[in-house]
FILUMMAR-787527 format. One record per residue (C-alpha): residue in one letter; chain; x, y, z. Coordinates in Angstrom, 3 decimals, decimal comma, padded with zeros to 6 digits. Example, Ala and Ser with C-alpha at 12.3 -4.5 7.8 and 13.67 -1.06 7.14 Angstrom:
PT  aa  ch        c1        c2        c3
PT   A   A   012,300  -004,500   007,800
PT   S   A   013,670  -001,060   007,140
# end
This chain:
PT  aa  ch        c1        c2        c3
PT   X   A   153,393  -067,349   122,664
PT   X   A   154,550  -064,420   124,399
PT   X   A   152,316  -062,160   126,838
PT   X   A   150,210  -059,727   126,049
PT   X   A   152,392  -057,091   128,489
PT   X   A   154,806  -057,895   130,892
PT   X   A   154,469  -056,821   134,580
PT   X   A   156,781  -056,851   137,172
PT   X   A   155,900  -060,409   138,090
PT   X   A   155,194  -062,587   134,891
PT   X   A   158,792  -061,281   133,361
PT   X   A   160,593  -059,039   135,552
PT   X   A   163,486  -058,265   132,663
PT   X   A   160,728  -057,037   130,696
PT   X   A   158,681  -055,027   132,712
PT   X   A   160,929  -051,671   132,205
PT   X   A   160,338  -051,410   128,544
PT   X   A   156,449  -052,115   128,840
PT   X   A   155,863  -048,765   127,601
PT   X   A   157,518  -049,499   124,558
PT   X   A   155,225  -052,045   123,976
PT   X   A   152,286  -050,198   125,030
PT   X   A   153,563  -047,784   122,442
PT   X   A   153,594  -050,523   119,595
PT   X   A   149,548  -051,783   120,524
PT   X   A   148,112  -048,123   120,455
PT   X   A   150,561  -047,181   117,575
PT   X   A   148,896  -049,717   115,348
PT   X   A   145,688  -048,149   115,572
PT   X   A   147,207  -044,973   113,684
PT   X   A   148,661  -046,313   110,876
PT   X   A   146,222  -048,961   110,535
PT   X   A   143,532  -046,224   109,748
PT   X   A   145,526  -043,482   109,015
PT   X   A   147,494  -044,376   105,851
PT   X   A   145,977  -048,233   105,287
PT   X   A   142,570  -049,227   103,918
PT   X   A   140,488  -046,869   105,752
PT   X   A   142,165  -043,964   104,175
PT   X   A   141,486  -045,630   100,591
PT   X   A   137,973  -045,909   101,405
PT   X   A   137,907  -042,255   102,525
PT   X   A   139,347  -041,474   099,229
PT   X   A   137,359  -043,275   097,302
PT   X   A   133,856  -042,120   099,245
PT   X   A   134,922  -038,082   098,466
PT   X   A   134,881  -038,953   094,716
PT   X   A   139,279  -039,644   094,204
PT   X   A   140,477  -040,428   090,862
PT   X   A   142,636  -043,621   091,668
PT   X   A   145,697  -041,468   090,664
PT   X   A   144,445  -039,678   093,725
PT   X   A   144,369  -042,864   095,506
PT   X   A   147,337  -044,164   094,367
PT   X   A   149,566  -040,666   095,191
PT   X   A   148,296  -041,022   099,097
PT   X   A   148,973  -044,299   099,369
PT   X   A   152,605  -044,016   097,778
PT   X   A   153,726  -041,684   100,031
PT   X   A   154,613  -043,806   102,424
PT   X   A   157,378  -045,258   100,420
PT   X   A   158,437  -042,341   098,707
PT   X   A   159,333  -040,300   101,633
PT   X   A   161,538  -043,228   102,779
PT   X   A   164,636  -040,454   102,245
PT   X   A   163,710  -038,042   104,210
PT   X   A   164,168  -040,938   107,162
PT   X   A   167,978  -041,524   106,056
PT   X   A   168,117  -037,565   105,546
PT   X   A   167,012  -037,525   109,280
PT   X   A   169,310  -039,262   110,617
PT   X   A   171,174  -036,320   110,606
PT   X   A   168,901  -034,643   113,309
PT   X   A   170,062  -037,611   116,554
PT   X   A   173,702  -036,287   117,333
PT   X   A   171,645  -032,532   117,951
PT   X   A   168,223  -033,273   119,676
PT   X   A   168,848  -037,288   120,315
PT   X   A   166,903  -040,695   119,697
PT   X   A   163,776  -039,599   122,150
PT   X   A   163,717  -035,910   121,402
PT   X   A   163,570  -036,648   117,484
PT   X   A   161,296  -039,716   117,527
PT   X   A   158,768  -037,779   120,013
PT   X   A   158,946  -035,018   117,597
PT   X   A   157,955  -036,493   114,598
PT   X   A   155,532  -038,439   116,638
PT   X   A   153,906  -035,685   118,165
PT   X   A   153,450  -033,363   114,640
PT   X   A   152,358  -036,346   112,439
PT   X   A   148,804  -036,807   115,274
PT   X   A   147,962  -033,189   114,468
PT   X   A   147,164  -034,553   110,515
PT   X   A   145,114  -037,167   111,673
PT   X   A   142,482  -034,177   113,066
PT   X   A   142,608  -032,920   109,233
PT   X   A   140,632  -036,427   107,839
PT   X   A   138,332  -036,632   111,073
PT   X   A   137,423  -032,828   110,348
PT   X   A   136,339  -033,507   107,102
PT   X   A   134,365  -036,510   107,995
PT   X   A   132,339  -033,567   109,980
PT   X   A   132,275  -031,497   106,554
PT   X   A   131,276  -034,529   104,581
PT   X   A   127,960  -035,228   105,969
PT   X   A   127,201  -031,910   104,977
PT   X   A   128,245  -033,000   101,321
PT   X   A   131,583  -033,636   099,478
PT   X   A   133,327  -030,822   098,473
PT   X   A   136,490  -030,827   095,524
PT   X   A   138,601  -029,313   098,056
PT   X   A   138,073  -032,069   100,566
PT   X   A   140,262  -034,708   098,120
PT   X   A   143,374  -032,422   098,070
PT   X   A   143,085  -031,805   102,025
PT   X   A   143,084  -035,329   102,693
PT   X   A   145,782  -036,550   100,450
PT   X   A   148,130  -033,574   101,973
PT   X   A   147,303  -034,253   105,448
PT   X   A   148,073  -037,771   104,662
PT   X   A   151,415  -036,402   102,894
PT   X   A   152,268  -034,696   106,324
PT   X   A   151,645  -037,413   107,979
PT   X   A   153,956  -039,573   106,489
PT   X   A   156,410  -037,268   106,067
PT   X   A   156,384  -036,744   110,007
PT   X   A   156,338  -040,388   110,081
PT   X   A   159,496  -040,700   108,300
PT   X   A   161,317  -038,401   110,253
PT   X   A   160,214  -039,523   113,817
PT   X   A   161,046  -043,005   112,341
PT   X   A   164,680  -042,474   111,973
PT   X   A   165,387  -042,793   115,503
PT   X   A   162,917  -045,536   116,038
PT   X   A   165,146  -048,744   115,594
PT   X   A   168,406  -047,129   116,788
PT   X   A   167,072  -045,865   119,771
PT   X   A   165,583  -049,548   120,866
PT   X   A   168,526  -050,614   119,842
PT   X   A   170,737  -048,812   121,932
PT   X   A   168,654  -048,703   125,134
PT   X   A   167,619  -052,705   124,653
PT   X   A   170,004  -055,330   126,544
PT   X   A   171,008  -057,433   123,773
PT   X   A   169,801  -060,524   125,813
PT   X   A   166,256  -059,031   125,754
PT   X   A   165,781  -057,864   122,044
PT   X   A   164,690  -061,091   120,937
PT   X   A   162,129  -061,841   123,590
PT   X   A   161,261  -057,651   123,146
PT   X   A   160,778  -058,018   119,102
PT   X   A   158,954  -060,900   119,789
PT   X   A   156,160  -058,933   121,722
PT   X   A   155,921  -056,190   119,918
PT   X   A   155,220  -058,266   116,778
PT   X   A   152,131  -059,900   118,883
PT   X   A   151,023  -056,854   120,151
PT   X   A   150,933  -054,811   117,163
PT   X   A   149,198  -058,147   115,251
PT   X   A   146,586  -058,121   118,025
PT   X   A   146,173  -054,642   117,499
PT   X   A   145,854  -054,450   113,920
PT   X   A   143,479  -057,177   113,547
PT   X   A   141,277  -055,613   116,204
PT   X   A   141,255  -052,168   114,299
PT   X   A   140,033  -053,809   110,914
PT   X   A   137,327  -055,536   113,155
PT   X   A   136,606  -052,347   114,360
PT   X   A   136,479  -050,561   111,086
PT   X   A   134,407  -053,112   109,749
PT   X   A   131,712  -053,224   112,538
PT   X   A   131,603  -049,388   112,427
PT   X   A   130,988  -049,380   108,316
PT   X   A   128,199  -051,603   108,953
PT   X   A   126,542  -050,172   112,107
PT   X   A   126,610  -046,009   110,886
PT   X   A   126,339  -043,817   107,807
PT   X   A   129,694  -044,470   106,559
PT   X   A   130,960  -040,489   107,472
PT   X   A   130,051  -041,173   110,943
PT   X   A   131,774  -044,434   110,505
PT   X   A   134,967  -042,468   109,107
PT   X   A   134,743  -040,157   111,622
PT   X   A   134,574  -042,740   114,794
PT   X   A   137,472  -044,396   113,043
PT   X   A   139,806  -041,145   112,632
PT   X   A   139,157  -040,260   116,947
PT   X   A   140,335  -044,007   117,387
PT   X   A   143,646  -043,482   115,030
PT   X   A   143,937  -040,000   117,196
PT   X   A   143,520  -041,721   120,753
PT   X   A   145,932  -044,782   119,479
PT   X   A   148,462  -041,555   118,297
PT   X   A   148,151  -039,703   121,378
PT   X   A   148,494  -042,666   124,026
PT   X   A   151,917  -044,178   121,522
PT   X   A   153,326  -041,035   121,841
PT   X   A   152,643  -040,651   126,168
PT   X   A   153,870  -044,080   125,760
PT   X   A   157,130  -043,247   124,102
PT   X   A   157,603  -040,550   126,320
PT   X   A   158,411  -043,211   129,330
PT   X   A   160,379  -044,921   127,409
PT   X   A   164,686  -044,122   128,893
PT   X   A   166,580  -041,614   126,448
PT   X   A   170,178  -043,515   125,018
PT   X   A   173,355  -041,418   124,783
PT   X   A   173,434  -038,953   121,396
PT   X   A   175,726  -040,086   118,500
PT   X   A   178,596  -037,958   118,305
PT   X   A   177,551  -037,991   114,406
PT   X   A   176,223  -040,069   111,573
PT   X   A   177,813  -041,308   109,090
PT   X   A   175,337  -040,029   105,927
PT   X   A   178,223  -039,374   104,202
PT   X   A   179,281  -042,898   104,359
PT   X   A   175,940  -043,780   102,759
PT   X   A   175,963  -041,657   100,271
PT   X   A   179,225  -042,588   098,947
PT   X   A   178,887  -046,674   099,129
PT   X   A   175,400  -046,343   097,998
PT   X   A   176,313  -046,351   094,237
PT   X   A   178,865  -049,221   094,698
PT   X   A   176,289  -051,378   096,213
PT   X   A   173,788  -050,822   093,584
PT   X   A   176,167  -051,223   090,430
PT   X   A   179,071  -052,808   091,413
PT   X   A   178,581  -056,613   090,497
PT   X   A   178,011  -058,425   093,535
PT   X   A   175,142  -061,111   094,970
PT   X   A   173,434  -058,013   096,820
PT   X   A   173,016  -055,929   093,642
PT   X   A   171,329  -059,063   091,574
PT   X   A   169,461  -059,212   094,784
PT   X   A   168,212  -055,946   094,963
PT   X   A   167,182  -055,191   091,662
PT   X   A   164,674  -058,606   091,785
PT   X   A   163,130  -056,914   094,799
PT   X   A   162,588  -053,712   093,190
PT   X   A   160,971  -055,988   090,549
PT   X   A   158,561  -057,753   093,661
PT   X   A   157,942  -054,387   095,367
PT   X   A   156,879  -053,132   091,924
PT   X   A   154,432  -055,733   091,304
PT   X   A   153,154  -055,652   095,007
PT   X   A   152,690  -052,536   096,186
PT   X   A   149,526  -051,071   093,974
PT   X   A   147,747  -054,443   094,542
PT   X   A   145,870  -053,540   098,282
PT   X   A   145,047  -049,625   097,607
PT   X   A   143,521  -050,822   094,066
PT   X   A   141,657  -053,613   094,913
PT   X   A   140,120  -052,117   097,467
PT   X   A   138,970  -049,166   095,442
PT   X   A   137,799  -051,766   092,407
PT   X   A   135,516  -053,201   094,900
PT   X   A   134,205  -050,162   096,100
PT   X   A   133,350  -048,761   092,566
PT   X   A   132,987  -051,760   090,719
PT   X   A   130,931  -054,831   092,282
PT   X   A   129,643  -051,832   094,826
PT   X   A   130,513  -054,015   097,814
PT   X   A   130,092  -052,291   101,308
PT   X   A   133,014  -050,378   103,189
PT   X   A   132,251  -053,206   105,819
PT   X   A   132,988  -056,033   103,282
PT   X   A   136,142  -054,207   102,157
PT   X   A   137,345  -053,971   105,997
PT   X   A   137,006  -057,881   106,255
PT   X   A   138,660  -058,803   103,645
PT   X   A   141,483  -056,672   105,008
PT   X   A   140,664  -058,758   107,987
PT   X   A   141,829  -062,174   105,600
PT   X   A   144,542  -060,437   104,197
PT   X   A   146,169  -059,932   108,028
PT   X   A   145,083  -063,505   109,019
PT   X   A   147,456  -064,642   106,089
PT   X   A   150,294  -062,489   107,050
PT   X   A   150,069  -063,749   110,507
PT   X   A   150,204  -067,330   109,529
PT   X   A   153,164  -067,148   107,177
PT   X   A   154,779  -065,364   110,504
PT   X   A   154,144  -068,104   112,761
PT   X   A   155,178  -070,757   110,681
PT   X   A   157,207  -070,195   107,909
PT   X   A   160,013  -068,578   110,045
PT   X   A   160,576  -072,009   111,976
PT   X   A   161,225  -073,639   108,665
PT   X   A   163,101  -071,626   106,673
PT   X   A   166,481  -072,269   108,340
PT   X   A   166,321  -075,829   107,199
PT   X   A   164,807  -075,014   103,745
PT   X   A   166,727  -071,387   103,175
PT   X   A   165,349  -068,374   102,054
PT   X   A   164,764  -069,682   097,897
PT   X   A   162,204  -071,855   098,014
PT   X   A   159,645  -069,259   100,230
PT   X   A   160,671  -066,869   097,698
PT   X   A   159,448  -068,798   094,876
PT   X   A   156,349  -069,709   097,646
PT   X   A   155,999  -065,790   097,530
PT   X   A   155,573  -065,412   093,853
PT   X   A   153,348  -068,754   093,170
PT   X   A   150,836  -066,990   095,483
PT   X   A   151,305  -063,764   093,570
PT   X   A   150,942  -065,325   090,143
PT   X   A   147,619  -067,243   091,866
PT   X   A   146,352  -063,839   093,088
PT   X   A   147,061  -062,311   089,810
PT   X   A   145,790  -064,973   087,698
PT   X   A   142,205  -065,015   090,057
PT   X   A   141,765  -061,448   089,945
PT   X   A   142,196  -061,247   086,192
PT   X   A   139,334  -064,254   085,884
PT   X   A   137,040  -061,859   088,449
PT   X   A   137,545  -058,816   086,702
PT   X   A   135,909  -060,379   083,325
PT   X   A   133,085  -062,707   084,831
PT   X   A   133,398  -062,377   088,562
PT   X   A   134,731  -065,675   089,088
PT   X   A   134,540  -067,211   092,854
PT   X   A   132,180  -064,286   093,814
PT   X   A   132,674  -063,262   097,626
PT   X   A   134,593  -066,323   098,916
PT   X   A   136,656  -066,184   095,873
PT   X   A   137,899  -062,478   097,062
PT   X   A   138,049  -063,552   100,671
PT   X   A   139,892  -066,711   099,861
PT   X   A   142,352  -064,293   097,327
PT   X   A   143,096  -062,073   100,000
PT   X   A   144,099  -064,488   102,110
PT   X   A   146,492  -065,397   099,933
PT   X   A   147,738  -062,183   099,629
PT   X   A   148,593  -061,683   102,767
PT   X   A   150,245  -064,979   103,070
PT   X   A   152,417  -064,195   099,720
PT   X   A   153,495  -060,416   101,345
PT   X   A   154,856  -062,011   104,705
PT   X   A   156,259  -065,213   102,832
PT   X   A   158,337  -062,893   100,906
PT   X   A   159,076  -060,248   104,045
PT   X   A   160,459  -063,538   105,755
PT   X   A   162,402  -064,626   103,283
PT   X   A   164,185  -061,003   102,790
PT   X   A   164,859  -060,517   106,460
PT   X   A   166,604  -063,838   106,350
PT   X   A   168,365  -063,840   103,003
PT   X   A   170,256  -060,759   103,519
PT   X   A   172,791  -061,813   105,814
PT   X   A   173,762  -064,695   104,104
PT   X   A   174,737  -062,451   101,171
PT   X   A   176,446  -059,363   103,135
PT   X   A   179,505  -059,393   105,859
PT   X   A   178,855  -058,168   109,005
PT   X   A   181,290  -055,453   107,770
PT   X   A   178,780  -053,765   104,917
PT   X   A   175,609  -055,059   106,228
PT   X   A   173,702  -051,870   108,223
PT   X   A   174,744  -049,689   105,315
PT   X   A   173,805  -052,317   102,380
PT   X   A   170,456  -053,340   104,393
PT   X   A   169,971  -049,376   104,628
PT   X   A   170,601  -049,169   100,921
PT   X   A   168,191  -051,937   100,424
PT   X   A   165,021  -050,802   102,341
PT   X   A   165,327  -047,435   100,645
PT   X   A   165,555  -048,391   096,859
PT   X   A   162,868  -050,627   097,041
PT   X   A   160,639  -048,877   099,089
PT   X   A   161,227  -045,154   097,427
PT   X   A   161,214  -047,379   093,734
PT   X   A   158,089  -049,690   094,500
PT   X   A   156,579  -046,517   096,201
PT   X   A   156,035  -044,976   092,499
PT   X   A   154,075  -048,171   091,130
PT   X   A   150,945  -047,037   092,424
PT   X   A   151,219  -043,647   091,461
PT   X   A   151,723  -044,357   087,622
PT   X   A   149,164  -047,414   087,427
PT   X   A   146,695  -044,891   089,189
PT   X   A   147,581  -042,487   086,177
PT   X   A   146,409  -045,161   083,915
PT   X   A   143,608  -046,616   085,765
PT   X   A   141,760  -042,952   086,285
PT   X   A   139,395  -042,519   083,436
PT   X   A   139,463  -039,043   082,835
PT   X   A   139,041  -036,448   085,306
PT   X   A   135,280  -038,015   086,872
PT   X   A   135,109  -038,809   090,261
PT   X   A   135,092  -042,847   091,349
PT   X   A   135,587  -043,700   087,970
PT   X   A   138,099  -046,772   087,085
PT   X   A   139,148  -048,646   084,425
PT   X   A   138,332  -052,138   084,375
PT   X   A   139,834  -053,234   081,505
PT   X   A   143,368  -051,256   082,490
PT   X   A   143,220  -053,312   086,501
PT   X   A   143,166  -056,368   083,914
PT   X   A   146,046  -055,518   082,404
PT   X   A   147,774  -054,860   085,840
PT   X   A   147,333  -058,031   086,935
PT   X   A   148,738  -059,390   084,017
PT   X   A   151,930  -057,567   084,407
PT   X   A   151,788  -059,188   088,026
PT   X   A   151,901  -062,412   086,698
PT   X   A   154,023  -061,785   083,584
PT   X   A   156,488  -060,245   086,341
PT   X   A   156,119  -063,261   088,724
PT   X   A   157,205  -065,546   086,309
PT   X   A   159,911  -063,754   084,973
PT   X   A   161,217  -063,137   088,538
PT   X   A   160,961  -066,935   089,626
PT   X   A   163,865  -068,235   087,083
PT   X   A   165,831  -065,551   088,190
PT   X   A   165,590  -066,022   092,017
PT   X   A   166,037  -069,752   092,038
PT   X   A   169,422  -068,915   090,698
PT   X   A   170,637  -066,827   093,167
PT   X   A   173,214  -068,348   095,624
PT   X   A   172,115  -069,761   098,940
PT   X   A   174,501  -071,937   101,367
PT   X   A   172,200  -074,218   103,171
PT   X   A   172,838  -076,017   106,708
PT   X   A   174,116  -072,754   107,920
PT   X   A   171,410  -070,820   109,346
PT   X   A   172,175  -067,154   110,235
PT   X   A   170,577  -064,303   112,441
PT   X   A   167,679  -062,777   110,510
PT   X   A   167,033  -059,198   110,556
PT   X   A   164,325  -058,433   113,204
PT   X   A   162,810  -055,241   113,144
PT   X   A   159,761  -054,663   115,440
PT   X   A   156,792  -055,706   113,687
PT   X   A   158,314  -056,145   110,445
PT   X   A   156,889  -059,591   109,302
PT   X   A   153,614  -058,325   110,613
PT   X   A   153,783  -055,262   108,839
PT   X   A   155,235  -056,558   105,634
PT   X   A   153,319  -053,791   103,569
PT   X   A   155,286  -050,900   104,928
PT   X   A   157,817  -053,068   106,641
PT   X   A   160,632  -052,051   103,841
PT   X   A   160,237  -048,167   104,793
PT   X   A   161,914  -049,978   108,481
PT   X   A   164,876  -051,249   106,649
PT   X   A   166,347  -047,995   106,526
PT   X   A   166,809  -047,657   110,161
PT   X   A   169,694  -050,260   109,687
PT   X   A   171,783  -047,290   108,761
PT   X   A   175,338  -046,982   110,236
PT   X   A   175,897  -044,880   113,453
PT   X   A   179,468  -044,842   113,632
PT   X   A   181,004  -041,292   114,449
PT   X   A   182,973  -039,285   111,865
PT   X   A   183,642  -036,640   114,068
PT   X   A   187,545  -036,147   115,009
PT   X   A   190,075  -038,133   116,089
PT   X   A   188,816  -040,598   119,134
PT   X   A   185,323  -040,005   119,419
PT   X   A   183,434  -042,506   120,952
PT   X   A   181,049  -044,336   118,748
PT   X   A   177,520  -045,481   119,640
PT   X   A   176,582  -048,812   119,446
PT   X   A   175,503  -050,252   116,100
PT   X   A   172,689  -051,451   115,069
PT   X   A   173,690  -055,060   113,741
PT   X   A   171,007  -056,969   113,625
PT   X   A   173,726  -060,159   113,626
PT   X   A   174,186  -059,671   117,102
PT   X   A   170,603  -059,751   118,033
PT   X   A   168,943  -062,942   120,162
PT   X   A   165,805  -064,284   119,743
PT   X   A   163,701  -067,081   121,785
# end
């Protein structure tokens, strides 16, 4: 297990980039709160429709080309300069939600909802930009011989991280009035913003690309989607997952609020469950999967899904399993998310040439995630009823779950028949905290993007971001 952070001593290699990984702890806390479960609760406490709901939590994904768009921004102001900048703008919105936690305890106001879904809109949409430097710049700065080893500890400080914020949010939901518990919470996502961003800030600048090559995108994205080709019947099945995956966490969370009435401190822990499965898939699964390949965790992935699917539809009509039933489903549901995160990060090589892959795995992250981001926004159309505040629709959740498992079973037939050489195990895709993450871990993908110059004649390219050529302990 790698250390918590390295000092000069324990790994001396290391020790230069511990800001980076001081940066990955304290940036957890952010988006933990800031655009995860908290915010949902937040929501759902100021009297949100789930369409409401559903909008916030989407934008996340939807934004997702604004970060290619971005891209554009490194030759000018470079990696740091464009990553501390969209870093530094995004903290400011977290003051808007912590703000109206103060308003709140006066009462909720109409107004209140539309401030806190925009502020989470700028947020993201900081987010996104900041983020396009994020894995170049690592990339470029990072000895190759260390990324491994550096990937490795940022995925087990961020885990430590996030698991100690749900704790946290849980605790505080059950020891205050839930505004002061909202409040507390938003000053910790602040703090975690404003240290990440001090953190970055140490953190050595890498030489400017001379340009990128979004026009290169832009032109082979088409021919990647629709040209026949393993990667496009790829593709499309994972718009189909992220699709069926992505409303699950925002709505159930808001069902239990509004429906059985459970506590904000319940809600937090089964968040808690939902991590604890995500971090087991990540420390096993990956050790297997080179002898197994990628196809059978995928089918793992959806079996869980159909499970989850097929348990929440029993719940919604009698309440089946009661509370262990829920914490035992979330579980699950976190173990199905990273099963299927692994399984993408490894897959993907084994279907692209070194040649195509940062511009295909580009392509990739950014359909999915700006496709799957609009799932939550239309089921939250349908699962509003009318325009009364923390109302929800039963019945319609039903119906979304069976669309879950209708679309997990028509997805299985279709993986297991996609092409898979086995005894040849390749270089996955490692992106920071990316099987720890798996929720938002697509939005990453994009980062993959090709850095090549276009500008004239001989001008020096920057280094690439292949993830083939990165090592790993």
């Amino acid at each position: 297990m790698p250390s918590f952070f390295p000092t000069a001593k324990s790994d001396p290699e290391l020790f230069p980039f511990r800001p980076g990984l001081t940066f990955a702890f304290f940036n957890a806390l952010a988006w933990q709160i800031g655009i995860g479960t908290p915010m949902v609760l937040f929501a759902q406490q100021l009297g949100a429709t789930p369409f409401q709901v559903g909008l916030a939590y989407s934008f996340v994904f939807v934004l997702t080309p604004v970060q290619i768009v971005s891209t554009a921004l490194l030759p000018r102001y470079g990696f740091k300069a464009v990553m501390l900048g969209g870093w530094r703008t995004r903290s400011f919105f977290l003051a808007v939600p912590a703000a109206l936690a103060l308003f709140a305890m006066r009462g909720e106001q109409p107004w209140m909802i539309a401030a806190l879904v925009w502020s989470v809109f700028f947020f993201c949409l900081f987010r996104s930009i900041g983020a396009a430097s994020g894995v170049a710049w690592f990339y470029a700065i990072l000895p190759a011989g260390l990324r491994g080893r550096y990937f490795a500890n940022d995925q087990f400080v961020s885990a430590v991280a996030g698991v100690g914020t749900l704790l946290a949010c849980a605790s505080l939901f059950a020891l205050l009035p839930v505004y002061w518990a909202l409040l507390v919470q938003y000053v910790i996502a602040l703090a975690g913003s404003t240290v990440s961003y001090f953190s970055l800030r140490q953190m050595p600048d890498a030489e400017r690309p001379v340009s990128i090559s979004l026009r290169t995108v832009l032109r082979d994205t088409p021919r990647h989607l629709l040209r026949a080709s393993h990667f496009r019947r790829y593709v499309w099945l994972a718009v189909g997952f992220a699709l069926i995956s992505t409303p699950i966490a925002p709505f159930a969370a808001y069902y239990l609020k509004v429906g059985p009435a459970l506590s904000s401190g319940q809600i937090m822990l089964f968040e808690v469950l939902r991590y604890a499965g995500v971090m087991t898939a990540a420390w096993t699964i990956r050790r297997r999967i080179d002898v197994t390949g990628a196809k059978p965790f995928f089918l793992l992935a959806l079996g869980l899904y159909l499970v989850v699917a097929v348990y929440w539809w029993f719940f919604l009509r009698n309440g089946f399993g009661g509370i262990g039933g829920v914490f035992a489903v979330y579980f699950l549901l976190g173990l199905g998310a990273a099963t299927w995160a692994i399984s993408n990060l490894n897959y993907l090589p084994k279907i692209l040439s070194a040649e195509e892959r940062t511009v295909a795995v580009s392509v990739h992250g950014a359909v999915t995630a700006f496709i799957g981001g609009f799932s939550p926004i239309i089921w939250g159309h349908f699962l509003k009823q009318g325009d009364a505040p923390g109302t929800f629709d039963a019945t319609v959740f039903q119906w979304f779950f069976v669309s879950v498992a209708l679309g997990a079973l028509g997805l299985s037939p279709l993986i297991a028949r996609l092409p898979e050489e086995k005894g040849h195990p390749v270089e996955p895709i490692l992106i920071g905290n990316a099987i720890l993450n798996p929720i938002r871990a697509v939005t990453y993908l994009v980062n993959l993007i090709d850095l090549r110059s276009l500008g004239g004649g001989g001008a020096k390219p920057v280094e690439r971001v292949d993830a083939d050529k990165e090592t790993r302990d």
